[in-house]
Backbone of each chain as nested JSON, in Angstrom:
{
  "chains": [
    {"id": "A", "residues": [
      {"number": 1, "name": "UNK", "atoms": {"N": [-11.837, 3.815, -9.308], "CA": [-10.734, 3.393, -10.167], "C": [-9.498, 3.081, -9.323]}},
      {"number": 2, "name": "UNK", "atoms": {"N": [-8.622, 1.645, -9.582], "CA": [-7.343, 2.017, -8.871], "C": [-6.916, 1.026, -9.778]}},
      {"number": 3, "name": "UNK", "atoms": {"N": [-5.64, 1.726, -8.953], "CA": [-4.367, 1.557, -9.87], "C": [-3.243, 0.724, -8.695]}},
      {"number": 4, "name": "UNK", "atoms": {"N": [-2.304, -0.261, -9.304], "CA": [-1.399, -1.092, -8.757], "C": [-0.147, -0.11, -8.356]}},
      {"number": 5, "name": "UNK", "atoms": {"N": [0.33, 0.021, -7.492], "CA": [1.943, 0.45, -7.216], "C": [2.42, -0.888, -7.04]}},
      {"number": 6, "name": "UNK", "atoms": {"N": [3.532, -1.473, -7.136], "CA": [4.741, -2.353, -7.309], "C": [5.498, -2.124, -6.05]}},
      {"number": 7, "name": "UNK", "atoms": {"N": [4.517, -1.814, -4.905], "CA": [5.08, -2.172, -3.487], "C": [4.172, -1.938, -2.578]}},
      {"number": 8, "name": "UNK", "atoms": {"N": [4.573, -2.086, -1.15], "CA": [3.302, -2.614, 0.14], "C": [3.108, -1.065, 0.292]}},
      {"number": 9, "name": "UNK", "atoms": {"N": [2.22, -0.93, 1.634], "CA": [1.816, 0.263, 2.234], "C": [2.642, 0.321, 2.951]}},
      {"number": 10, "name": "UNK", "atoms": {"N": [2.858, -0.882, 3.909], "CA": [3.789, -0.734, 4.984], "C": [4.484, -2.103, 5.097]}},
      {"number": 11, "name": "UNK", "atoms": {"N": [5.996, -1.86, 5.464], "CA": [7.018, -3.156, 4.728], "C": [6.49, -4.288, 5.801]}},
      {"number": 12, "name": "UNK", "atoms": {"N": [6.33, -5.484, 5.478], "CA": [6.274, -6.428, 5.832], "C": [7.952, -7.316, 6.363]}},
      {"number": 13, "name": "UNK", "atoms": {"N": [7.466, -8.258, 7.43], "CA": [9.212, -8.404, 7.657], "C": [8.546, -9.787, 9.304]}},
      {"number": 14, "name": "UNK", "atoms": {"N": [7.996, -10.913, 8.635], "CA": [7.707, -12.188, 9.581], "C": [8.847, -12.736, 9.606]}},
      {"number": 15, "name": "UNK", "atoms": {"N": [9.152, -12.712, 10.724], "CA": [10.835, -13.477, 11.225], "C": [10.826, -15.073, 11.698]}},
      {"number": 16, "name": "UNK", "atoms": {"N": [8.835, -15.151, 12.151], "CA": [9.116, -16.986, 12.441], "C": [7.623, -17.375, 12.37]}},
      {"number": 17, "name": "UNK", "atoms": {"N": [7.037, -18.984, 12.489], "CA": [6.382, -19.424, 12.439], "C": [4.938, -19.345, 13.378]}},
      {"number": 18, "name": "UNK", "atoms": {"N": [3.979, -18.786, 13.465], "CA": [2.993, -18.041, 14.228], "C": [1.904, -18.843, 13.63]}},
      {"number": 19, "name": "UNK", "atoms": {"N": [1.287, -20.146, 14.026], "CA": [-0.129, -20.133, 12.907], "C": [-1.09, -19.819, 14.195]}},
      {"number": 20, "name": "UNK", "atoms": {"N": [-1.192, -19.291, 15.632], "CA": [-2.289, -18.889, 15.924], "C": [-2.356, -17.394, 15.371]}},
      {"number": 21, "name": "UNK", "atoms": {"N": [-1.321, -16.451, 15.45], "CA": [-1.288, -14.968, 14.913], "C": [-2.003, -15.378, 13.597]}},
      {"number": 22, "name": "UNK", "atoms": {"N": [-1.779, -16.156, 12.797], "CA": [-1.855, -16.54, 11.049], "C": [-3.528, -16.999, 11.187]}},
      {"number": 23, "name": "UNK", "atoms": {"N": [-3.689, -17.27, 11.765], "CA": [-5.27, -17.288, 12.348], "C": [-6.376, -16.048, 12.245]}},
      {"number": 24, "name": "UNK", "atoms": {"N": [-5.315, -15.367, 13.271], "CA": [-6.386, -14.086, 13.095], "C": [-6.382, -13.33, 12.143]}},
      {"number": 25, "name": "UNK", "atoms": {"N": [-4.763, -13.347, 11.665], "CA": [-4.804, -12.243, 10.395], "C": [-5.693, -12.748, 9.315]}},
      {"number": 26, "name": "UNK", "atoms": {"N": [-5.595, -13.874, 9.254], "CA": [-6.365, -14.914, 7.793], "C": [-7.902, -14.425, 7.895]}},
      {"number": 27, "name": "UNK", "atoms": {"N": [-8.306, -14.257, 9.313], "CA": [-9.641, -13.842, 9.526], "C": [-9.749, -12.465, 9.803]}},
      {"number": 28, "name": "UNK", "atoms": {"N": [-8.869, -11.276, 10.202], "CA": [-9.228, -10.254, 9.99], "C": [-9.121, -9.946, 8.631]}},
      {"number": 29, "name": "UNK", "atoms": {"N": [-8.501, -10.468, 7.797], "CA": [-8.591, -10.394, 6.118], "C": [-10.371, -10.303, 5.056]}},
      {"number": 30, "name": "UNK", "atoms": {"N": [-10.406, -11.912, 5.613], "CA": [-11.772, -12.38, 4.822], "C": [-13.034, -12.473, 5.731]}},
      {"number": 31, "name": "UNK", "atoms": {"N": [-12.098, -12.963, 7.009], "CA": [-13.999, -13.085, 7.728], "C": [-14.843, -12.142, 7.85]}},
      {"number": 32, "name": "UNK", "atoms": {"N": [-15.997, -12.58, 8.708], "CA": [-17.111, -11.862, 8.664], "C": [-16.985, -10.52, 8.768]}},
      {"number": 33, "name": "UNK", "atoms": {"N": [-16.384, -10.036, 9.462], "CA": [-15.811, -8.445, 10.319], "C": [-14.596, -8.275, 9.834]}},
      {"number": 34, "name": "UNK", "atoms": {"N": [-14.637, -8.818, 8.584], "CA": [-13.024, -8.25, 8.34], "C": [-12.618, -7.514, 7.281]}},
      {"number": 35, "name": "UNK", "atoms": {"N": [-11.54, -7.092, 7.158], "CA": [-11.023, -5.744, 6.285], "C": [-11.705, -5.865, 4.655]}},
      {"number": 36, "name": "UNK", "atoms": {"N": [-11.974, -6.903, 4.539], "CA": [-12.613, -6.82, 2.605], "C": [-13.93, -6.135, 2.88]}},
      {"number": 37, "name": "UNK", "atoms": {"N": [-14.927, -6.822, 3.843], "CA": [-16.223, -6.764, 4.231], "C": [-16.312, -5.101, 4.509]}},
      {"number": 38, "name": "UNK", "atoms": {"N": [-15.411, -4.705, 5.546], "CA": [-15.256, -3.33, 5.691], "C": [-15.42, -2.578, 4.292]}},
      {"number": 39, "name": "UNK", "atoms": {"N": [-14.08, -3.03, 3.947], "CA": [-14.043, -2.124, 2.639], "C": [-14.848, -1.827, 1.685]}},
      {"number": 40, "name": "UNK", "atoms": {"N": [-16.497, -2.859, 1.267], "CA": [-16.904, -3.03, 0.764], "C": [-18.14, -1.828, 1.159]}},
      {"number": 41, "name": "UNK", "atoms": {"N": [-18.509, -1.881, 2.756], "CA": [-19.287, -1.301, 3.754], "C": [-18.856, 0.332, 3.258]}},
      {"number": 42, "name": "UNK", "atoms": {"N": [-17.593, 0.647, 3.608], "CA": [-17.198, 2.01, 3.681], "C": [-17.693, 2.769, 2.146]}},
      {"number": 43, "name": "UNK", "atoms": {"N": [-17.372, 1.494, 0.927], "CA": [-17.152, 2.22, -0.608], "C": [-18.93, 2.032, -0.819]}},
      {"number": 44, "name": "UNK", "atoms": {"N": [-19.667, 1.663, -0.193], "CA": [-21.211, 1.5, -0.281], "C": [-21.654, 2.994, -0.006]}},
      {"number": 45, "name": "UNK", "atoms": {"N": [-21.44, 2.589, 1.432], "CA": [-21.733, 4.317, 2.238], "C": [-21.263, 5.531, 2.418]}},
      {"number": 46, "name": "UNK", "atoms": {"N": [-20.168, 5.282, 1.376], "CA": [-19.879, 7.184, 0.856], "C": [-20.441, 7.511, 0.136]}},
      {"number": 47, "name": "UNK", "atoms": {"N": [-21.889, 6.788, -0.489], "CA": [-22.453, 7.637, -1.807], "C": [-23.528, 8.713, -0.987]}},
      {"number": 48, "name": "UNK", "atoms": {"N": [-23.727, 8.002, 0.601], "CA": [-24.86, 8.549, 1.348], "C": [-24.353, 9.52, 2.044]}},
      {"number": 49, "name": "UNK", "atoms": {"N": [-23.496, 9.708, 2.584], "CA": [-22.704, 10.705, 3.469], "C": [-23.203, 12.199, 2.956]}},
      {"number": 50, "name": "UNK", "atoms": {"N": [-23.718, 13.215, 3.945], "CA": [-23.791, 14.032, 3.821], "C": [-23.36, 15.212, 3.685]}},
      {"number": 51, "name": "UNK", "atoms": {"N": [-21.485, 15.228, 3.755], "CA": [-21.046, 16.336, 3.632], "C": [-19.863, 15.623, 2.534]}},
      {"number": 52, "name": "UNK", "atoms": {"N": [-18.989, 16.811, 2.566], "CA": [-17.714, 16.349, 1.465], "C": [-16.895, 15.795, 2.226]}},
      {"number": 53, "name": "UNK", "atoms": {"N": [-16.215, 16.31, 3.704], "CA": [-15.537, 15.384, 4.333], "C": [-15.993, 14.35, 4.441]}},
      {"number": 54, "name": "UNK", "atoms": {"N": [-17.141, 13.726, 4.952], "CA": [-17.123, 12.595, 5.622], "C": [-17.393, 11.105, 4.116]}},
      {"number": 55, "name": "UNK", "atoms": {"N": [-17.859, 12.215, 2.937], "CA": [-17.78, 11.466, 1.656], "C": [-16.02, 10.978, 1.382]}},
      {"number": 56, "name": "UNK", "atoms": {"N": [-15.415, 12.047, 1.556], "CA": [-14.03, 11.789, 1.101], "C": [-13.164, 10.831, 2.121]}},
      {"number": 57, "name": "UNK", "atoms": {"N": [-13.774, 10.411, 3.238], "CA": [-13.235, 9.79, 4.322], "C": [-13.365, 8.342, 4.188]}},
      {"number": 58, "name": "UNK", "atoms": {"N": [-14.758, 8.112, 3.855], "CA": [-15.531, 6.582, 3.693], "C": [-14.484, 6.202, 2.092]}},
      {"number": 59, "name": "UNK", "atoms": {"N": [-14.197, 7.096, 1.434], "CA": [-14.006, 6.512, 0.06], "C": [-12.575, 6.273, 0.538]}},
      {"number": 60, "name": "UNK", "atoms": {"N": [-11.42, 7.431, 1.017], "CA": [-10.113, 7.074, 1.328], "C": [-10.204, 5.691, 2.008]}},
      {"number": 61, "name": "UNK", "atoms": {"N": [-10.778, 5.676, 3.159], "CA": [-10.454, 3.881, 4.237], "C": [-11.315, 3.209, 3.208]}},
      {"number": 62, "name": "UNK", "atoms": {"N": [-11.879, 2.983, 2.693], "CA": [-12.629, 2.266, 2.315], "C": [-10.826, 1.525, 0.725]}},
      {"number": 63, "name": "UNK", "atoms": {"N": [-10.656, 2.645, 0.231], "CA": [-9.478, 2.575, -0.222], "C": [-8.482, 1.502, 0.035]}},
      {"number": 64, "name": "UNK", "atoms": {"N": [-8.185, 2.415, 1.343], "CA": [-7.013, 1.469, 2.155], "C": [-7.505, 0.037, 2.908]}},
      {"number": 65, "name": "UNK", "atoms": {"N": [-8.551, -0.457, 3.608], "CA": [-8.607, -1.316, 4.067], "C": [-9.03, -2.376, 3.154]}},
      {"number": 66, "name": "UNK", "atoms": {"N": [-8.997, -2.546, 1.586], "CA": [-9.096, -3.374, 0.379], "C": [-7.983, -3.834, 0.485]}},
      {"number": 67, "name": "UNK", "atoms": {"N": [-6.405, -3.032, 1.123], "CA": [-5.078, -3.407, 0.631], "C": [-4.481, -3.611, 1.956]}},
      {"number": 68, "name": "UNK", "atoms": {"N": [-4.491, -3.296, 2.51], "CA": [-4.077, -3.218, 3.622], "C": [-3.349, -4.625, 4.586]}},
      {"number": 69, "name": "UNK", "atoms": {"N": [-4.397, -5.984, 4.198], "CA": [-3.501, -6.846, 4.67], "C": [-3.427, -8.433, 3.695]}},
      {"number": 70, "name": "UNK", "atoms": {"N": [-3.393, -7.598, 2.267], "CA": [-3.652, -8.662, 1.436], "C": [-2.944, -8.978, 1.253]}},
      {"number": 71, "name": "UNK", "atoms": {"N": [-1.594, -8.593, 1.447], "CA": [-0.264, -9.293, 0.615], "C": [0.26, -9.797, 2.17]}},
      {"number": 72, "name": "UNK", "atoms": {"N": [-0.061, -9.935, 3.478], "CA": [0.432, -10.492, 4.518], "C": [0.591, -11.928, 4.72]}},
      {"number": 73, "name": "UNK", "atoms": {"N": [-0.999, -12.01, 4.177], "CA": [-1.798, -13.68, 3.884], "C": [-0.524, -14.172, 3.272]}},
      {"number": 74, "name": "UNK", "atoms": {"N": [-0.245, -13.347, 2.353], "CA": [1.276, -14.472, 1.933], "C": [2.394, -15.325, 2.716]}},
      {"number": 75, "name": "UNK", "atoms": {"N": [2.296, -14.153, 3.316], "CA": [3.671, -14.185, 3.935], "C": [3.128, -15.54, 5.217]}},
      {"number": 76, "name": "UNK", "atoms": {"N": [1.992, -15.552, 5.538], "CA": [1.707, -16.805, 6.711], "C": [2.541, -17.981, 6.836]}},
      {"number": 77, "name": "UNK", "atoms": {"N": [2.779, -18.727, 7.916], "CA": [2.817, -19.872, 7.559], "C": [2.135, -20.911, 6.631]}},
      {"number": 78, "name": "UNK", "atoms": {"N": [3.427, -21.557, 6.563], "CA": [2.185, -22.649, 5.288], "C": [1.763, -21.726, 4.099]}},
      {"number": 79, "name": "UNK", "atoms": {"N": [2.15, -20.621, 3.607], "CA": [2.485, -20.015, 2.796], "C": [3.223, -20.123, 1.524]}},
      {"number": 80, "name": "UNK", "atoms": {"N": [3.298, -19.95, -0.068], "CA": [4.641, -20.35, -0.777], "C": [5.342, -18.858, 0.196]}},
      {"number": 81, "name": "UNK", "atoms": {"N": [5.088, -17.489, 0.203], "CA": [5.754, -16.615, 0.34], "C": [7.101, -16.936, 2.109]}},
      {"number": 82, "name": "UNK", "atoms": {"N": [6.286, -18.168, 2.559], "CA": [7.136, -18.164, 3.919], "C": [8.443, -19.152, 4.253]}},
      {"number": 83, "name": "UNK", "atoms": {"N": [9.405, -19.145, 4.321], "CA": [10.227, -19.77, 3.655], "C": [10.503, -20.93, 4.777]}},
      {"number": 84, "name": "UNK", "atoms": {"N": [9.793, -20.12, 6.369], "CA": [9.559, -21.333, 7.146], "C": [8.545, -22.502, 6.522]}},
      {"number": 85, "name": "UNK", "atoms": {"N": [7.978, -22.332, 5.811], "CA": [6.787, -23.604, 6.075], "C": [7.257, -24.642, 5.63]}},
      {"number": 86, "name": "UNK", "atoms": {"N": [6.163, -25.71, 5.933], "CA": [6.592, -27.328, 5.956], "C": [5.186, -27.371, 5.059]}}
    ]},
    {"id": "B", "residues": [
      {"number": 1, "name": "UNK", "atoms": {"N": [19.354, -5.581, 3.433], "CA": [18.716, -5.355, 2.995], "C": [19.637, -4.668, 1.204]}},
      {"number": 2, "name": "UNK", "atoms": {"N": [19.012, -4.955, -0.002], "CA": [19.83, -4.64, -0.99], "C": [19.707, -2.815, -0.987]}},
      {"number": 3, "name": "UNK", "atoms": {"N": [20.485, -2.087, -2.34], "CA": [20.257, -0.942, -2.508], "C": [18.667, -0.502, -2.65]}},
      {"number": 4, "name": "UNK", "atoms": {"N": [18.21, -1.364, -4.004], "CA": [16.704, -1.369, -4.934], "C": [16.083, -1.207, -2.935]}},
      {"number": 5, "name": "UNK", "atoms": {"N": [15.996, -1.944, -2.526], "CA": [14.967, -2.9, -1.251], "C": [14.957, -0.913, -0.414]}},
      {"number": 6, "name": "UNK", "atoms": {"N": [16.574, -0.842, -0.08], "CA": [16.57, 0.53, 0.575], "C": [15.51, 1.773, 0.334]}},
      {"number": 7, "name": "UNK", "atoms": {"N": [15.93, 1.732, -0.943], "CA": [15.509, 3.087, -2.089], "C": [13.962, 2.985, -2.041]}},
      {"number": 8, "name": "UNK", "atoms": {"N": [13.418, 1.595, -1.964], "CA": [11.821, 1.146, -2.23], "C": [11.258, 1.431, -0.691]}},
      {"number": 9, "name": "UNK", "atoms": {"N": [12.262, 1.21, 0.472], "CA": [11.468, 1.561, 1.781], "C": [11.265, 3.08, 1.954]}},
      {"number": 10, "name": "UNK", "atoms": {"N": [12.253, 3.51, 1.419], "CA": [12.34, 5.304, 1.579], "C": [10.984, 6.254, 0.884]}},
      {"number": 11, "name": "UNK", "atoms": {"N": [10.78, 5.206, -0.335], "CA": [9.439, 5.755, -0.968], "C": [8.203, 5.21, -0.317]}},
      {"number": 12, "name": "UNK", "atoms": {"N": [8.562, 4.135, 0.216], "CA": [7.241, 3.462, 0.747], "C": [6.636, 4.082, 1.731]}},
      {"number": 13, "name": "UNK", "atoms": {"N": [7.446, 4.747, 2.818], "CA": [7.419, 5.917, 4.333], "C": [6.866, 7.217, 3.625]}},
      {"number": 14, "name": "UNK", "atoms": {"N": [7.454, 7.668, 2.617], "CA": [6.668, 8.666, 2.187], "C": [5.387, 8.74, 1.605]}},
      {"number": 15, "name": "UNK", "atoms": {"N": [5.081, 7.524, 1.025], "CA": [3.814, 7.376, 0.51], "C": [2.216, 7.146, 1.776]}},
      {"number": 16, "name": "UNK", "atoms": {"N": [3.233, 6.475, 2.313], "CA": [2.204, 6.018, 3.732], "C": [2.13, 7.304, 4.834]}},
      {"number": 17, "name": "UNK", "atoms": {"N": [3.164, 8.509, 4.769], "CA": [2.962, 9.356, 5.508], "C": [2.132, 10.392, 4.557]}},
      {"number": 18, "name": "UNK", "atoms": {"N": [1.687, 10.253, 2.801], "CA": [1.167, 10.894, 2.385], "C": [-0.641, 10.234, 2.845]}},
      {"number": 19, "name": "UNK", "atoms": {"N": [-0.644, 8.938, 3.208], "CA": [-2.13, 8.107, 2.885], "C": [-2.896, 9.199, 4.314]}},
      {"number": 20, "name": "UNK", "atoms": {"N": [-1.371, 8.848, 5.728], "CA": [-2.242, 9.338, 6.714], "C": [-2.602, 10.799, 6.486]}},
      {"number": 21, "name": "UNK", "atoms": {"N": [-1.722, 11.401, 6.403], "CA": [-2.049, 12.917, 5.628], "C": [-3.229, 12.979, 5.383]}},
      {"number": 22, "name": "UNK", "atoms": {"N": [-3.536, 12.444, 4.097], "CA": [-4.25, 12.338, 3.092], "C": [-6.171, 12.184, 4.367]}},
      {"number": 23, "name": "UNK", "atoms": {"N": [-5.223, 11.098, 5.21], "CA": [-6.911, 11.051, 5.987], "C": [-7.259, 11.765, 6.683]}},
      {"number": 24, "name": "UNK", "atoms": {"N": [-5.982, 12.467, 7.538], "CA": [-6.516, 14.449, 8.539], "C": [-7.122, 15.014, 7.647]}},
      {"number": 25, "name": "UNK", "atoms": {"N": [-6.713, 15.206, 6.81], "CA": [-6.496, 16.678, 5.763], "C": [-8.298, 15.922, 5.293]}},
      {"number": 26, "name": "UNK", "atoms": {"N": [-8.461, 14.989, 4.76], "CA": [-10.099, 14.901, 4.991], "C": [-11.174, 15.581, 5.458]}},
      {"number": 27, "name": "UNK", "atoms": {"N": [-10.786, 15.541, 6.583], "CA": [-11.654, 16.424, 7.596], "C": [-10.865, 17.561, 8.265]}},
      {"number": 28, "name": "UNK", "atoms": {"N": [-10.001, 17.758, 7.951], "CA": [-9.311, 19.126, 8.566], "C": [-8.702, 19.968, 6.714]}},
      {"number": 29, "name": "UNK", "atoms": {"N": [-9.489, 20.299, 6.167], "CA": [-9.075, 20.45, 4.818], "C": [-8.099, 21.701, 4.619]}},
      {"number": 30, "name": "UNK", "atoms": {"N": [-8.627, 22.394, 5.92], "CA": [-7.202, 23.437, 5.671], "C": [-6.591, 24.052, 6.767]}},
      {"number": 31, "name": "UNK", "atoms": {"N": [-5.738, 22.915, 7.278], "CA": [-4.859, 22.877, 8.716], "C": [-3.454, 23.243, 8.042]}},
      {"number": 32, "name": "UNK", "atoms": {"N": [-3.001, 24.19, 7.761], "CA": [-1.745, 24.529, 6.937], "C": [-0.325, 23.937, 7.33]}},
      {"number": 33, "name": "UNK", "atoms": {"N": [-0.373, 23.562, 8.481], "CA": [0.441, 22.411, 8.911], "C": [0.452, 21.034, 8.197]}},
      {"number": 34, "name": "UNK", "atoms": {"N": [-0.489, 20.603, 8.13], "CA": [-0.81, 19.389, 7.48], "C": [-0.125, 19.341, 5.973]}},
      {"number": 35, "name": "UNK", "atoms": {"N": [-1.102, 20.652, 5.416], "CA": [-1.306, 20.38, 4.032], "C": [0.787, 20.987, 3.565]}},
      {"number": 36, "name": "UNK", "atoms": {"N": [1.453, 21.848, 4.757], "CA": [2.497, 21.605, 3.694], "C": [3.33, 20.34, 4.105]}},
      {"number": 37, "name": "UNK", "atoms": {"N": [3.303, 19.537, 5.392], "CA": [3.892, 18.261, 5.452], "C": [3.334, 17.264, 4.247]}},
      {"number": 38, "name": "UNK", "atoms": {"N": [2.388, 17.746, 3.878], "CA": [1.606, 16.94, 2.679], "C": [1.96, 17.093, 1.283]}},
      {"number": 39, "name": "UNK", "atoms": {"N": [2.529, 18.292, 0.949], "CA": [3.787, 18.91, 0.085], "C": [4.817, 18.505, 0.008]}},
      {"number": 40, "name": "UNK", "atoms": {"N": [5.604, 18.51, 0.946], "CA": [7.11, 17.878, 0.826], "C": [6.889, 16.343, 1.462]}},
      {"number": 41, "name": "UNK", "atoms": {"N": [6.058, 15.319, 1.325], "CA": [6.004, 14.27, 1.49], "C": [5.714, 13.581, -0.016]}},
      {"number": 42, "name": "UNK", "atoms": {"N": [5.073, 14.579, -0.599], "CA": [4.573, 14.803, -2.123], "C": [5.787, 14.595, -3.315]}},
      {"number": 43, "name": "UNK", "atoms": {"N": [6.836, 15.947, -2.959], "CA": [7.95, 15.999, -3.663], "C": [8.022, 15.403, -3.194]}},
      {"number": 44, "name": "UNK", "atoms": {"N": [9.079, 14.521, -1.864], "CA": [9.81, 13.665, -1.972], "C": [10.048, 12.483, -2.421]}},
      {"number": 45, "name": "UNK", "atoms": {"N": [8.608, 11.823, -2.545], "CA": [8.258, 10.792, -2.719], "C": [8.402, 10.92, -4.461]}},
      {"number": 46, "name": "UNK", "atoms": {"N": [7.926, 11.981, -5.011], "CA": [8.258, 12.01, -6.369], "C": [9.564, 11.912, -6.924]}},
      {"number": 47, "name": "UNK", "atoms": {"N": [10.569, 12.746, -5.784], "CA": [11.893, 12.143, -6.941], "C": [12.694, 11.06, -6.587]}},
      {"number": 48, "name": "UNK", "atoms": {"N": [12.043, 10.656, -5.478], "CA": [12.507, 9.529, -5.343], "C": [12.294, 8.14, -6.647]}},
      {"number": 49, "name": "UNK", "atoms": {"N": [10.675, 8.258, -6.845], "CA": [10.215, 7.32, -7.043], "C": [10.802, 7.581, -9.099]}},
      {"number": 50, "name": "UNK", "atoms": {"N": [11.097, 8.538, -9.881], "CA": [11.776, 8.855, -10.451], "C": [13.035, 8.618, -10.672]}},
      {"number": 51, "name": "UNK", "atoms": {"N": [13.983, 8.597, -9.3], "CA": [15.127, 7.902, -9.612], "C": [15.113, 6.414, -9.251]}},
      {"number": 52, "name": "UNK", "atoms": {"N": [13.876, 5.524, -8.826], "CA": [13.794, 4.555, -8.424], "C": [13.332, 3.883, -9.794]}},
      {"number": 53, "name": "UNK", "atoms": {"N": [12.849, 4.404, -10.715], "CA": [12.029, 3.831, -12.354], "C": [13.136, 4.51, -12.86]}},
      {"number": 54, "name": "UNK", "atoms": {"N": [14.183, 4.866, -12.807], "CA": [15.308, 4.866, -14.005], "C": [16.077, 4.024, -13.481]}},
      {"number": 55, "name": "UNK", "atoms": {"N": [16.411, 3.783, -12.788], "CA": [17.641, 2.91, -12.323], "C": [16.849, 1.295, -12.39]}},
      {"number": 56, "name": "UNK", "atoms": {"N": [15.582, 1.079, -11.746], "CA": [15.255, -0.368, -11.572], "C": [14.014, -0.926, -12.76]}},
      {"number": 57, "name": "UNK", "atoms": {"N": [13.312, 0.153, -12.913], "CA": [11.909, -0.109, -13.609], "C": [11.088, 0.994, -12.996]}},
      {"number": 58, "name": "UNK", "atoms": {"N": [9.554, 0.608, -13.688], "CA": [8.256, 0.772, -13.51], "C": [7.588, 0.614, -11.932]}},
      {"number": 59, "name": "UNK", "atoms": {"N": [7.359, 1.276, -11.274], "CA": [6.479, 1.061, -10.234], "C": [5.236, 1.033, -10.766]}},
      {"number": 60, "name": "UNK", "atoms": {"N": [4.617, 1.627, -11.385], "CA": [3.433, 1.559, -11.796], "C": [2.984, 1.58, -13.123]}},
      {"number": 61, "name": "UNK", "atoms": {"N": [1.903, 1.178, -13.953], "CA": [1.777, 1.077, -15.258], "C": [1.177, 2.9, -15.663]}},
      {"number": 62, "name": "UNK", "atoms": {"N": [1.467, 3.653, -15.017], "CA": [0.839, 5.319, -15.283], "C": [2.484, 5.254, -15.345]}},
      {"number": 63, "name": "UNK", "atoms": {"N": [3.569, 4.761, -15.277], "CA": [4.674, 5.726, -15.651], "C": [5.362, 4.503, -16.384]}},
      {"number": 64, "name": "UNK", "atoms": {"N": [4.879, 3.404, -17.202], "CA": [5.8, 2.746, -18.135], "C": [6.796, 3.917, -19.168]}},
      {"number": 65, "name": "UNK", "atoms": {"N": [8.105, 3.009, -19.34], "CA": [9.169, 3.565, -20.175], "C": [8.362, 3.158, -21.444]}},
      {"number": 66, "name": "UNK", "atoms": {"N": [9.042, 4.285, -22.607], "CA": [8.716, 3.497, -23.974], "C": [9.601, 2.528, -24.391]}},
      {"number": 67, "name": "UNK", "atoms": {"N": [9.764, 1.765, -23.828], "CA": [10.492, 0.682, -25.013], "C": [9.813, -0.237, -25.603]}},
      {"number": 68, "name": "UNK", "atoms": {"N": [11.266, -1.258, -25.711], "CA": [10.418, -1.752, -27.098], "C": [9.78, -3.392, -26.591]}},
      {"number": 69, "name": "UNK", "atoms": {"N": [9.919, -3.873, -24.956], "CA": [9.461, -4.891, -24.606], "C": [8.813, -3.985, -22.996]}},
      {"number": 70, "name": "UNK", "atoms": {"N": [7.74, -4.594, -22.607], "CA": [6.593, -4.383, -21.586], "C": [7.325, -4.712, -20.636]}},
      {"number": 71, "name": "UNK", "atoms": {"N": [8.202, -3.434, -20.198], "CA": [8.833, -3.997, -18.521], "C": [7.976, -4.572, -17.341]}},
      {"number": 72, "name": "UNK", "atoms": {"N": [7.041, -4.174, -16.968], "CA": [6.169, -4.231, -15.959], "C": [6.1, -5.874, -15.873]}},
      {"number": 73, "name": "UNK", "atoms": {"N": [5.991, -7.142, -16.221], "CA": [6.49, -8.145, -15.854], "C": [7.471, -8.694, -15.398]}},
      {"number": 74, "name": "UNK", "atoms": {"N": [8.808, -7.803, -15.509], "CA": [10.105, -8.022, -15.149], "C": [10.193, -7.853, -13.891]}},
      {"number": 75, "name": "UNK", "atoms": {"N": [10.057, -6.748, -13.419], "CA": [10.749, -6.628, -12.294], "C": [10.041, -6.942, -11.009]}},
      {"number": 76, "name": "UNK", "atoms": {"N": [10.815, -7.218, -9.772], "CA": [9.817, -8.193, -8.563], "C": [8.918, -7.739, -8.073]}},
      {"number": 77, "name": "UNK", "atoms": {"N": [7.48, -8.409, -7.503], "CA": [6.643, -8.3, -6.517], "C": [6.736, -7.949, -5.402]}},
      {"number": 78, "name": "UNK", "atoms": {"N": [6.138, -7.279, -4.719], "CA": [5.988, -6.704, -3.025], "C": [6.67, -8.564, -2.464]}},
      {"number": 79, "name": "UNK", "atoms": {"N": [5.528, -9.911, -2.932], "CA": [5.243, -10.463, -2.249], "C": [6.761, -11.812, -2.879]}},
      {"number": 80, "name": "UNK", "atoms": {"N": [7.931, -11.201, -3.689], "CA": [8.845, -12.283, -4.248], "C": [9.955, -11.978, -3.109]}},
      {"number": 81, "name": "UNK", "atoms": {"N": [10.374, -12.844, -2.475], "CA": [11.574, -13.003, -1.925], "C": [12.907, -13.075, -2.43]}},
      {"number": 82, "name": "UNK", "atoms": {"N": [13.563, -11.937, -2.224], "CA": [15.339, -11.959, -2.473], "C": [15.865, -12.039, -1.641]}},
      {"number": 83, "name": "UNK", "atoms": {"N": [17.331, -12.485, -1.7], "CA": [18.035, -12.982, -0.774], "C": [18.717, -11.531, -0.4]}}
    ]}
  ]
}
């Protein structure tokens, strides 16, 4: 189950135009090896985990790396959120 | 940076020092160090976020006001830019 808070994890604050950085983040986001795919991996394999920590561990990251750099993508260049773009 | 923007980073540090918390204390479930930095990261973040939904709005739809129009559309996004 989750629930929305009405702010980031950690404040965001892009001061200029980066599209090779905007590259990787775009792909540590969605690509193959990247934070959704994770997240998906981690919330799979806490049902298997054999103890309570390591159940409660896979479910927390698994948590956080769903959110973690979704609202950044905004902020990219070439972005509406970037007030540099063209 | 505005007042609202201030008040919203102050809760935001506490919440994120509750997540890492939250991931020791996982596997260290009873490091008593942890768990009371995990306490007063707890309160704080609570009255903050209390005087942050009376003064501005709703952070979240688990603590809507009763009135008589659905604040939770009003007030801005992580991702809306103010000047």
């Amino acid at each position: 189950m989750w629930y929305y808070d009405k702010k980031l994890e950690y404040p965001i604050n892009i001061k200029k135009c980066d599209p090779r950085m905007a590259k990787y983040i775009i792909t540590q986001y969605g690509g193959p090896d990247g934070e959704l795919a994770a997240s998906l991996r981690y919330l799979s394999q806490r049902f298997h985990m054999p103890t309570k920590e390591t159940q409660a561990i896979l479910n927390d990251i698994g948590v956080s790396c769903s959110k973690c750099s979704g609202c950044s993508v905004f902020f990219l260049p070439g972005s509406p959120g970037n007030s540099e773009s063209t | 940076m505005n007042e609202r923007q201030k008040l919203l980073e102050q809760i935001m540090a506490y919440d994120f020092c509750m997540i890492d918390l939250g991931l020791f204390l996982d596997t260290h479930p009873s490091d008593a160090n942890a768990l009371k930095d995990y306490r007063t990261c707890f309160e704080e973040s609570e009255k903050l976020r209390k005087l942050y939904e009376e003064k501005y709005g709703p952070l979240s739809l688990r603590h809507m006001p009763n009135t008589r129009c659905w604040q939770w559309i009003d007030m801005p996004w992580p991702w809306d830019r103010e000047a």
